[in-house]
Each structure stands twice: as structure tokens, then as C-alpha cells.
TORKOL-4160 file (C-alpha; in steps of 0.2 Angstrom, whole numbers, padded with zeros to 4 digits, m for minus):
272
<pt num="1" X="0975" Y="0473" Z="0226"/>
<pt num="2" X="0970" Y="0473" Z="0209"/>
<pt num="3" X="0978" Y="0461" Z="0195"/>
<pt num="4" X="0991" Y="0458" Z="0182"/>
<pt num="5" X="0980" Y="0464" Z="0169"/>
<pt num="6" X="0973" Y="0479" Z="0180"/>
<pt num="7" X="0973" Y="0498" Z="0174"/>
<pt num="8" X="0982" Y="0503" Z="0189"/>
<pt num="9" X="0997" Y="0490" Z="0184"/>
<pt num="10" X="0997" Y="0495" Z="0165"/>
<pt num="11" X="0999" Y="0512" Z="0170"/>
<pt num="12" X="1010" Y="0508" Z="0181"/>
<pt num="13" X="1021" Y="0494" Z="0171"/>
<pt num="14" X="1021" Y="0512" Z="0158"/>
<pt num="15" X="1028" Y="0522" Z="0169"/>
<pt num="16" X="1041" Y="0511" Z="0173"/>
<pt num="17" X="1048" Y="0503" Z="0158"/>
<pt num="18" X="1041" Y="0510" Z="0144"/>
<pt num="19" X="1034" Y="0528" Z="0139"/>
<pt num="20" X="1040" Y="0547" Z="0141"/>
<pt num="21" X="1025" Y="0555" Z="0151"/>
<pt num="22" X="1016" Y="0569" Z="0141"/>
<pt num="23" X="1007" Y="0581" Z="0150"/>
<pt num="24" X="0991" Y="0593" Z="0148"/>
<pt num="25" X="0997" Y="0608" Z="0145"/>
<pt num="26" X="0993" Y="0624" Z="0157"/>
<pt num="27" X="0985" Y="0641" Z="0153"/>
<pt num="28" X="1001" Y="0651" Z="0149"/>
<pt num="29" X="1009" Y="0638" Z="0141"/>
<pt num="30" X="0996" Y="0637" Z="0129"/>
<pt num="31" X="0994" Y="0655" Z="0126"/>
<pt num="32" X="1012" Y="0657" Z="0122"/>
<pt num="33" X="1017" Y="0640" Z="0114"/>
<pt num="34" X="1002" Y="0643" Z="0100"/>
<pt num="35" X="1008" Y="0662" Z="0098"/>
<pt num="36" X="0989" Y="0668" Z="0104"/>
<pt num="37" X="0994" Y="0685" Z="0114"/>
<pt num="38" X="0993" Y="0698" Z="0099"/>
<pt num="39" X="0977" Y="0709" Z="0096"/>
<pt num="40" X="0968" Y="0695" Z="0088"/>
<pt num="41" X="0949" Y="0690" Z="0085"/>
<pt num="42" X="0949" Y="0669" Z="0081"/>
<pt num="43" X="0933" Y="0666" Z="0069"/>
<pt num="44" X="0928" Y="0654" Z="0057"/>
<pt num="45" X="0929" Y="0659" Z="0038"/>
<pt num="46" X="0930" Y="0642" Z="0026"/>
<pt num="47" X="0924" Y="0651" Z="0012"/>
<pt num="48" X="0943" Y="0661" Z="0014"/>
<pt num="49" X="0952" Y="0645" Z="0015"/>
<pt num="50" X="0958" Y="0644" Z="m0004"/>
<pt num="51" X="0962" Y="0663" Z="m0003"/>
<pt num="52" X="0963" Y="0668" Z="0015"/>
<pt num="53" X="0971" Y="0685" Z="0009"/>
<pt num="54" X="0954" Y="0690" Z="0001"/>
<pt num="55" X="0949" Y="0693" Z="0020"/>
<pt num="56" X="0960" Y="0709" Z="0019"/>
<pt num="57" X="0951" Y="0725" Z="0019"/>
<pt num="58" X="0934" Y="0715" Z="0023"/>
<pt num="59" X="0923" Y="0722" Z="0034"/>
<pt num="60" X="0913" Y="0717" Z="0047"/>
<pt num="61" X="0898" Y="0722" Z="0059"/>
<pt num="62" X="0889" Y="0716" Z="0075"/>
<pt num="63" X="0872" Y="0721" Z="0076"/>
<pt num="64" X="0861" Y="0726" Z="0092"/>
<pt num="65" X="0850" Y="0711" Z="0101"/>
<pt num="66" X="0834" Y="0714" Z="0108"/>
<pt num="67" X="0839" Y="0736" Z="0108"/>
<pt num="68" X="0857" Y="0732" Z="0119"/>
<pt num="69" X="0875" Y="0731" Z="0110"/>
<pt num="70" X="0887" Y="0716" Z="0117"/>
<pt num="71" X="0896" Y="0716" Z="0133"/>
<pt num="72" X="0907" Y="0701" Z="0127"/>
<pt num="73" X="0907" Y="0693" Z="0111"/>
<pt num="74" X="0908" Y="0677" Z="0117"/>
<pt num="75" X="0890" Y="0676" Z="0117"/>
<pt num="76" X="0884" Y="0667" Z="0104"/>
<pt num="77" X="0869" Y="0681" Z="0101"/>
<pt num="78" X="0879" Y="0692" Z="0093"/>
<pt num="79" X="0886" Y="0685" Z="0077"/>
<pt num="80" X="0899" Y="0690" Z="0065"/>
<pt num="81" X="0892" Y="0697" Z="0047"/>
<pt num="82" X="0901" Y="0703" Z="0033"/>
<pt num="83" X="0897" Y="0720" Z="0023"/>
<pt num="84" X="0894" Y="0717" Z="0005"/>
<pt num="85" X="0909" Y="0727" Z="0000"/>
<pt num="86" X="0928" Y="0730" Z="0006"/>
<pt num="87" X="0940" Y="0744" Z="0008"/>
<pt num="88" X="0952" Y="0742" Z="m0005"/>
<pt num="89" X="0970" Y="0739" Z="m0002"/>
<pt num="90" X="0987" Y="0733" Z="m0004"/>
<pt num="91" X="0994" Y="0718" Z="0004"/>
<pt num="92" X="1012" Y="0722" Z="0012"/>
<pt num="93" X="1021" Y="0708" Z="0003"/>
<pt num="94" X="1034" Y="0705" Z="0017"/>
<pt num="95" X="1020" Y="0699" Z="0029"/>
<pt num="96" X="1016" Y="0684" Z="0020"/>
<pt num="97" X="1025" Y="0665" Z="0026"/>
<pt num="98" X="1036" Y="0657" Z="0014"/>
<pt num="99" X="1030" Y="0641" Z="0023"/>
<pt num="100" X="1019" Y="0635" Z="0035"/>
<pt num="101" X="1026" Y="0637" Z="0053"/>
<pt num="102" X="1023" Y="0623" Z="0069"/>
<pt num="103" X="1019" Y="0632" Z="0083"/>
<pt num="104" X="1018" Y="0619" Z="0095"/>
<pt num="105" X="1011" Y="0602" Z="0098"/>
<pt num="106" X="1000" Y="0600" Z="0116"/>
<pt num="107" X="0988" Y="0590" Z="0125"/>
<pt num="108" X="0970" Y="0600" Z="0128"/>
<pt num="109" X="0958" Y="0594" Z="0141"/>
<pt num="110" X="0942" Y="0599" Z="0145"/>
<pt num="111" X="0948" Y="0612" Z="0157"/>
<pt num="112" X="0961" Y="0619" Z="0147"/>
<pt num="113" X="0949" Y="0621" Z="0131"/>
<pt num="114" X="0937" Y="0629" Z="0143"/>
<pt num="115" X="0949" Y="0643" Z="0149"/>
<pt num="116" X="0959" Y="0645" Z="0133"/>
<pt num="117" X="0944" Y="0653" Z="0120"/>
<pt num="118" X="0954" Y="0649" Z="0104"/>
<pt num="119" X="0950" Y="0631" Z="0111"/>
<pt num="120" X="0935" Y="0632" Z="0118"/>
<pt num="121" X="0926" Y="0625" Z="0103"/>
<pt num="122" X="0934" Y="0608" Z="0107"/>
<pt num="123" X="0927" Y="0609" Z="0126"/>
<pt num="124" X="0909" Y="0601" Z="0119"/>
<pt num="125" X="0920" Y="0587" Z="0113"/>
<pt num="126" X="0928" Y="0583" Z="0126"/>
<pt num="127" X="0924" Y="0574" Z="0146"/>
<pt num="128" X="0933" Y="0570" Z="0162"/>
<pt num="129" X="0938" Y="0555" Z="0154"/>
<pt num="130" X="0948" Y="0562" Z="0135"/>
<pt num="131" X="0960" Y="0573" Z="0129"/>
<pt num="132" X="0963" Y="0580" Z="0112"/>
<pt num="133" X="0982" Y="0579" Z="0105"/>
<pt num="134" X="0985" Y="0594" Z="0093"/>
<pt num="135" X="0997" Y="0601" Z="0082"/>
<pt num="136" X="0994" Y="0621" Z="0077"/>
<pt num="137" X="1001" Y="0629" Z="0060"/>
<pt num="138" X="1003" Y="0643" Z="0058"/>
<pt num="139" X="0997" Y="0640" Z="0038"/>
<pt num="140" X="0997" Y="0658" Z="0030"/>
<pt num="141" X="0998" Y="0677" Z="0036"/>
<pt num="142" X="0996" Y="0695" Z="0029"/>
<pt num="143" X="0994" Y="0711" Z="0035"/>
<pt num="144" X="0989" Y="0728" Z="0024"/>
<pt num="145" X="1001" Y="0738" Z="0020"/>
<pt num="146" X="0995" Y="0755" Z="0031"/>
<pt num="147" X="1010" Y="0765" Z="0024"/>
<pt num="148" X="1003" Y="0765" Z="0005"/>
<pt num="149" X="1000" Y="0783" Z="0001"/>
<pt num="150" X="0981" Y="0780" Z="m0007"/>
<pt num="151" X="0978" Y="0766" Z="0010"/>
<pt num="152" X="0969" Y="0783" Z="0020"/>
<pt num="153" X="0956" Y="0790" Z="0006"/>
<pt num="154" X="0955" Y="0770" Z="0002"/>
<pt num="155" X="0947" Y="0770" Z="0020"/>
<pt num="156" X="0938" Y="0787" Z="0018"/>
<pt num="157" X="0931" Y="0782" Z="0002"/>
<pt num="158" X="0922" Y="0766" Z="0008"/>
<pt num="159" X="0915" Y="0778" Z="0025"/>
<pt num="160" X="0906" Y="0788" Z="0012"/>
<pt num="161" X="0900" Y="0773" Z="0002"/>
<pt num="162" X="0892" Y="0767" Z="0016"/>
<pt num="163" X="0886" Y="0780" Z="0028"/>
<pt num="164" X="0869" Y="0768" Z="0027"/>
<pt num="165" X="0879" Y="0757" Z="0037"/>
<pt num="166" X="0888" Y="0769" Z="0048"/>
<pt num="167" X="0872" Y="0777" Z="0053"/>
<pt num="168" X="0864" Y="0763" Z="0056"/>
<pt num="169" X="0857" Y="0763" Z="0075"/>
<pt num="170" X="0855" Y="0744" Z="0075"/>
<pt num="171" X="0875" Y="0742" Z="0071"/>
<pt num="172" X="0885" Y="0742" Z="0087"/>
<pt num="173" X="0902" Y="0740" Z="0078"/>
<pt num="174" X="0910" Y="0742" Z="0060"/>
<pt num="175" X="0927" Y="0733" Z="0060"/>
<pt num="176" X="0938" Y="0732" Z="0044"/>
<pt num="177" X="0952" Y="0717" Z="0044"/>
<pt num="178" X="0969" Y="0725" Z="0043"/>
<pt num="179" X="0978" Y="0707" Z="0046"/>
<pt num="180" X="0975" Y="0688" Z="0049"/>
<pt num="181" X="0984" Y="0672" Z="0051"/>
<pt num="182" X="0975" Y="0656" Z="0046"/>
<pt num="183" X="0978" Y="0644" Z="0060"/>
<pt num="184" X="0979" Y="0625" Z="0056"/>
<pt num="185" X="0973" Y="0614" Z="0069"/>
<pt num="186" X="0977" Y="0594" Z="0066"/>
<pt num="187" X="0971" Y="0584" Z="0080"/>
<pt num="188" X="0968" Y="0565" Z="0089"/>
<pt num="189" X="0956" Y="0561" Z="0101"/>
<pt num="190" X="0961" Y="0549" Z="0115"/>
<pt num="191" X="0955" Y="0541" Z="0130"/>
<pt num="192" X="0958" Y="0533" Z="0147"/>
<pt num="193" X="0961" Y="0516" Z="0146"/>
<pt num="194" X="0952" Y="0508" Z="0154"/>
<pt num="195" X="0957" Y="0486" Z="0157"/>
<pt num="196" X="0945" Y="0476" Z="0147"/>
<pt num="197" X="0937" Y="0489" Z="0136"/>
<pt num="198" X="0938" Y="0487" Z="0116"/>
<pt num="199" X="0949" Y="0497" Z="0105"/>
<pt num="200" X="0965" Y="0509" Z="0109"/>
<pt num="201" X="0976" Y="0505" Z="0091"/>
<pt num="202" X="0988" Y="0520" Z="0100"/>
<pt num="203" X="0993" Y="0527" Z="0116"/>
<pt num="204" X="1000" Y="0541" Z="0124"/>
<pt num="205" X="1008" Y="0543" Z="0142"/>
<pt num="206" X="0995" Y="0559" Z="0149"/>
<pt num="207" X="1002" Y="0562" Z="0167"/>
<pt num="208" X="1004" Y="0545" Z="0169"/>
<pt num="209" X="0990" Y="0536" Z="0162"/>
<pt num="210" X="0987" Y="0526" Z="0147"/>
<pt num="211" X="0978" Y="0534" Z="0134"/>
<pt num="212" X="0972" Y="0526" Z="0118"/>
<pt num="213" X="0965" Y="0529" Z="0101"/>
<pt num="214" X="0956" Y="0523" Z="0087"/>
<pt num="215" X="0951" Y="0540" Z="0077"/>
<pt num="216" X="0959" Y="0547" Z="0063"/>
<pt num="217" X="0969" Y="0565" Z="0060"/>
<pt num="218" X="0957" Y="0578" Z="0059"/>
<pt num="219" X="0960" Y="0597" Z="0052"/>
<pt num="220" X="0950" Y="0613" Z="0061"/>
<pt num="221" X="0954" Y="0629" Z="0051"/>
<pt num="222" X="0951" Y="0645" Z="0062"/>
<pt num="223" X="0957" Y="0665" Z="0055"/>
<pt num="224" X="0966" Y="0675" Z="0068"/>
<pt num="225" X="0960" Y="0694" Z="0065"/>
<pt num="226" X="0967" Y="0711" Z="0068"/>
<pt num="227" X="0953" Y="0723" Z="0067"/>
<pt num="228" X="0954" Y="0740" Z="0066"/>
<pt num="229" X="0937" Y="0749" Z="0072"/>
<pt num="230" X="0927" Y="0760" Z="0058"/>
<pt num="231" X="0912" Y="0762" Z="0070"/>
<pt num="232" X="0910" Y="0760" Z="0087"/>
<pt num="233" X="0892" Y="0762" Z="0100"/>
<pt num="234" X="0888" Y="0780" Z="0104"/>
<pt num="235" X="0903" Y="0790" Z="0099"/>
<pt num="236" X="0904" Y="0809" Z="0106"/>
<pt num="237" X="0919" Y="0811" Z="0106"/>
<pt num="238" X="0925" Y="0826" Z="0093"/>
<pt num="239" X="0943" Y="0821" Z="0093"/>
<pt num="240" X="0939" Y="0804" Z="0089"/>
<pt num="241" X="0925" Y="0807" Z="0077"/>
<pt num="242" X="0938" Y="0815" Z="0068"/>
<pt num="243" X="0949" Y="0800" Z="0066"/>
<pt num="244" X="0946" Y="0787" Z="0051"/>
<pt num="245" X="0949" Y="0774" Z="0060"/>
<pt num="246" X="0949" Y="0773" Z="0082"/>
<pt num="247" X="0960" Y="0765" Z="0094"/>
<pt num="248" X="0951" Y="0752" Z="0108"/>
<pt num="249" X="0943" Y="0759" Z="0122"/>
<pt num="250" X="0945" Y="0747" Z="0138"/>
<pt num="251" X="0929" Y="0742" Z="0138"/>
<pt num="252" X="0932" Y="0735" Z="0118"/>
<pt num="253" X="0947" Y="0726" Z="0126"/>
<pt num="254" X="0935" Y="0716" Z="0139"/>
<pt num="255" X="0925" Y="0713" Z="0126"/>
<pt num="256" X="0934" Y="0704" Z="0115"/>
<pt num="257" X="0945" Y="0694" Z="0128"/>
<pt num="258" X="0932" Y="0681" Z="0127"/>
<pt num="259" X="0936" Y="0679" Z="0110"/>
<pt num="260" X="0953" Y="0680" Z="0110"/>
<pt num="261" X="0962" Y="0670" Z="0124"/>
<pt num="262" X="0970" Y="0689" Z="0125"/>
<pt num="263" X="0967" Y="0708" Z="0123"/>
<pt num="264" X="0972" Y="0720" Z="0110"/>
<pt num="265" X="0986" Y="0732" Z="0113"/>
<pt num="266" X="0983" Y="0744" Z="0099"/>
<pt num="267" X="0975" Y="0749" Z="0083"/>
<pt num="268" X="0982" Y="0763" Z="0068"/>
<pt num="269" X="0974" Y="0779" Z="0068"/>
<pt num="270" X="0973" Y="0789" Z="0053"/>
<pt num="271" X="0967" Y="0806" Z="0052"/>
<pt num="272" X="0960" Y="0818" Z="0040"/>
């Protein structure tokens, strides 16, 4: 039996007497609490975060590797890159927060950061043995306002600007950033305590063990992304062609669940 001072009788003497359990939260929970089911791409873009609504009308592609387009985007082969130039537009004004909103506090292990892609980025971070407490903002949001009458030869302008691009056989996809939310991700590190280790200046009840801290607060910034396809791989289709902007094909929403944590439901069309 172990002693007095054992981890099995802290956690235990915790559980008892003294702290409300907290615990990791599950896949769906996570999904919904943090608001992660819309049509949305999660990337990094610090150079946005003074004036996230410059990402607006941006556009971005995804190259081929070694001659093949990507079956998920997930892989870290094919990388995000911005065009020089974006569409114009006009922010719709009513999209924008008057304040930043708490979507939800949780506990993450490496589990949950593994099967949650939002979080995946933490995964590396974390072991068998530690936990991430977070808090999630939702820090700023803005769509384009579609319904501006000049918002379609906006979009057919920039096609005719840049038929290098849309030409190009090395580009697999030409996507233009119709809406974004910047999400704010303030987070702790902690531990399992362990009797006789050093440190631990916090603690948290995780499923009924001790956990402890010694780090600081940390902010991650990550730009959720509704994109609106302006090119897609080996379009045939007449009807489609003849649309400025497409809607997802299936295959489009497998590949960007990997990014996501969800799948897209829709995108505008405009026509001609």
C-alpha cells in the first residue's frame, strides 16, 4: 500500500475533500463548443493579425508536387501561397464583432489534438503524461458583402488579370477568401503529478488526477477561412466553366476535412 505522501493518496485526498473534477473533452464536444463545423480552412497568417480584414478578397493557390495535385491538405507537401494581387471588394459591415466572443474553455490531450485538426498543431507538444488547458476567442470576423452590385465583374476582372495563373498547369487550385474568423487560442501546459517531483505552482482535477503547472499563459492565433473556388484540377465541365466562381465537389470536401475538423457545405455561385 503506498503512503501518506503517495500520488495515488493526493489524488485521492482531491477527490474527496477538495477539487471539482475537470475533464478532457471528447471529439464532438470539441467541435461544437469551439464553433469548428462551418465551411472553414484554419491556417496561419500573422502577417494579418493587426488587420485580419486585409485577408478579404486574397487569393490563394496550391501548386502540384512531383506532377500530382493533393488528395488531402493535411499534407504538409502542398503548402498554402498567396497571389500577388486580390479581388477587390466590400466588407459586409454587419459581419464584424463588436467584441471578442469565449467560445469555450477545454482540456486537450494528445488524443483529442490528434483527432480534432484545428488542434493538431499542439499534438507534437503534448505525451501520455500532459494536457493543454485552453481558452478559444473568437477575436474578430468578416465576410464580403456578395450582394454588392460591382462584387461579380470585381471577380471577373481579377480572372482576366490573371489568366497566367489560371492557366497555369502546375496550379491545382485558385481559392479567393470570401470570410474569416480569427481564433484566439490562450493556453496552459500541465502535468501529472507525480509524488516527489519538483515544481507544480497550479493544479487542475483532470479525470481525477492531479495535474500541475509552472508555465506561463501562451496566445496561438489561427484564421478560420471560407473559400470560394476560382480554379479547380481539370475542369470539363461546360456549365461550370461558365460560372465565376464553383461550388465543392466531394472529392474537394475530403480534401479539406483534414484541415478543417469539418467539411464545407456550400460555396456562392456567380454567373456571367
Amino acid at each position: 500500500m503506498s503512503g501518506n505522501n503517495s500520488t495515488e493518496h493526493i489524488n485521492n485526498t482531491m477527490n474527496s475533500q477538495v477539487s471539482e473534477q475537470t475533464n478532457v473533452a471528447n471529439q464532438e464536444e470539441t467541435i461544437t463548443k469551439l464553433n469548428l463545423r462551418s465551411h472553414t480552412a484554419y491556417i496561419d497568417a500573422e502577417p494579418y493579425i493587426s488587420n485580419p480584414y486585409a485577408l478579404l478578397g486574397m487569393v490563394l493557390q496550391i501548386r502540384k508536387v512531383d506532377g500530382n495535385c493533393p488528395s488531402n491538405l493535411a499534407d504538409p507537401n502542398y503548402l498554402f501561397e498567396f497571389t500577388p494581387y486580390p479581388i477587390k471588394r466590400k466588407i459586409d459591415e454587419s459581419s464584424k464583432l463588436t467584441k471578442p466572443t469565449l467560445r469555450s474553455s477545454i482540456v486537450v490531450d494528445k488524443q483529442l489534438a490528434s483527432n480534432v485538426s484545428f488542434l493538431s498543431y499542439l499534438s507534437a507538444e503534448l505525451s501520455s503524461e500532459s494536457f493543454f488547458s485552453l481558452m478559444v476567442f473568437d477575436q474578430a470576423t468578416g465576410i464580403i458583402n456578395q450582394h454588392d452590385p460591382e462584387w461579380p465583374s470585381n471577380v471577373r476582372q481579377w480572372r482576366n488579370d490573371n489568366q497566367d495563373l489560371i492557366n497555369d498547369p502546375e496550379i491545382c487550385y485558385l481559392f479567393a477568401i470570401s470570410g474569416f474568423v480569427q481564433k484566439n487560442i490562450v493556453r496552459k501546459k500541465y502535468k501529472k503529478f507525480k509524488a516527489g517531483a519538483k515544481g507544480g505552482g497550479f493544479g487542475m482535477n483532470i479525470g481525477g488526477e492531479l495535474a500541475t503547472s509552472t508555465d506561463e499563459y501562451s496566445l496561438d492565433i489561427k484564421f478560420g477561412i471560407n473559400p470560394i473556388v476560382l480554379k479547380r484540377p481539370r475542369t470539363t465541365n461546360t456549365a461550370e466553366i461558365a460560372n465565376l466562381v464553383a461550388t465543392p465537389t466531394i472529392e474537394e470536401n475530403i480534401l479539406f476535412e483534414g484541415l478543417t475538423g469539418s467539411t464545407f457545405q456550400s460555396f456562392t455561385k456567380l454567373s456571367r
